[in-house]
N, C-alpha and C positions, 0 to 999 in steps of 0.2 A: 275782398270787401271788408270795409273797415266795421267795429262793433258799435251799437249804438244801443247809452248807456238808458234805461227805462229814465222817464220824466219824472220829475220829482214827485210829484204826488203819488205816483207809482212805489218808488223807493219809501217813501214813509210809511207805506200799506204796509210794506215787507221789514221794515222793522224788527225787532225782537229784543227782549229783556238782555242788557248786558252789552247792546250795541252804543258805538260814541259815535255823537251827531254831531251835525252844523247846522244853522238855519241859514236858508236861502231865501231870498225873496221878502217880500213884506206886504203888510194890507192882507189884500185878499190872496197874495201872489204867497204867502207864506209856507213855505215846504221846509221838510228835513231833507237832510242826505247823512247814509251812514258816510262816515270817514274814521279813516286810522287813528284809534285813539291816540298814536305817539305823536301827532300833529297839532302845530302851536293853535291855531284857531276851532279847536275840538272841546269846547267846554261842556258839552252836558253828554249822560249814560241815561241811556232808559234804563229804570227802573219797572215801570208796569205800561200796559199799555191794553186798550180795552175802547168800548161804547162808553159815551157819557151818558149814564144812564141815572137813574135819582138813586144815589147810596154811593154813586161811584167815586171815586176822588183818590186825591194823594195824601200818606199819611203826612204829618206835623215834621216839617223841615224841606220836603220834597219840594220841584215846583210842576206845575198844571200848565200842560195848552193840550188847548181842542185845535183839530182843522178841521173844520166842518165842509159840508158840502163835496167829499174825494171818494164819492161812492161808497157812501155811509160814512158819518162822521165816526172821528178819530182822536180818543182824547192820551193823553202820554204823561206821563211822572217819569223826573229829571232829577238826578243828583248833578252837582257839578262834579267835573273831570277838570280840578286845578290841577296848575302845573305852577311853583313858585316863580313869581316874575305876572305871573296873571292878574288882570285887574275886572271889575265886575262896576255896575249900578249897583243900586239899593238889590242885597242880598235877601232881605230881611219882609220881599214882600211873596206871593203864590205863582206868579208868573217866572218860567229863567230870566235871572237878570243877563241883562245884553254884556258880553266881554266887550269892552272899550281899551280905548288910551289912557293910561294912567292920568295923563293930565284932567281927566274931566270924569277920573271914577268914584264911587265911594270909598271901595275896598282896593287892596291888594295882598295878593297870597303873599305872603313870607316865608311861610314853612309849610310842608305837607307829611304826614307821618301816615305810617299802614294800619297800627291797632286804634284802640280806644283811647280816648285823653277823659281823662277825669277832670273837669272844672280848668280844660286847658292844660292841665299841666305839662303834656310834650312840647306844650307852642312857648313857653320861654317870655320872656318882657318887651319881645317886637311884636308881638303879636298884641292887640288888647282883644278880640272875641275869635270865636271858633264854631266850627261846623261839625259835628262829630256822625257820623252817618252808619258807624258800629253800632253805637247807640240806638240805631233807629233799624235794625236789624236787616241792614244792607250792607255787604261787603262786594265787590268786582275785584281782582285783583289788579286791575290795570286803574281801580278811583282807590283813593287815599282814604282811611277810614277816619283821619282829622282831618280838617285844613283848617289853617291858622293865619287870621286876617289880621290886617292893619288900616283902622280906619284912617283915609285922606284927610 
């Protein structure tokens, strides 16, 4: 008898700090699934995950989704999990930005480094801004603790 994998809403309850996700579905249909972080369509790591409750949130750089309504809502903080070659929307708002096609992104990774970059410095002149998430006193050793963008 073949295994049959829990449904997604399932799989996001079971989550945990330090897993790399995918979004599936959208609208109301919107679920995680963990997946192998070494997988090209694997952009975000939980970082916290909890009730939305009034205080609750992600610190300054993180990004926020709720899925409500999956037997108790469920709210999650997200670093990206770049990989160079990666491209994003608007990084720069509280929601994950969507991984897209280069042709129609904001950003695209160019360089990824493991420590801290001080005012960018690991990221070099392909880069013009950066993400630094050492800084923001999150490390996973499978997320980059720069990434280094280049705006489209």
């Amino acid at each position: 008898m073949a295994s049959v994998l829990a449904p997604p809403a399932k799989q996001a309850a079971n989550l945990a700090e330090g897993d790399c996700v995918s979004m599936t579905g959208s609208g109301k249909e919107l679920d995680l699934a963990k997946t192998d972080c070494a997988q090209p369509a694997t952009p975000y790591v939980v970082v916290n995950k909890g009730e939305p409750r009034d205080g609750w949130g992600c610190s300054e750089g993180f990004y926020k989704l709720e899925l409500p309504n999956r037997g108790g809502n469920l709210a999650f903080c997200f670093a990206l999990n770049a990989k160079v070659g990666d491209c994003f929307d608007n990084v720069d708002g509280t929601e994950p930005p969507a991984l897209v096609d280069c042709g129609r992104a904001a950003v695209k990774v160019v360089k990824t480094a493991p420590g801290m970059s001080v005012m960018g410095s690991e990221c070099g002149e392909a880069a013009d801004r950066y993400i630094s998430y050492v800084l923001q006193g999150e490390q996973f050793s499978h997320v980059p603790g720069t990434i280094c963008l280049d705006t489209l």
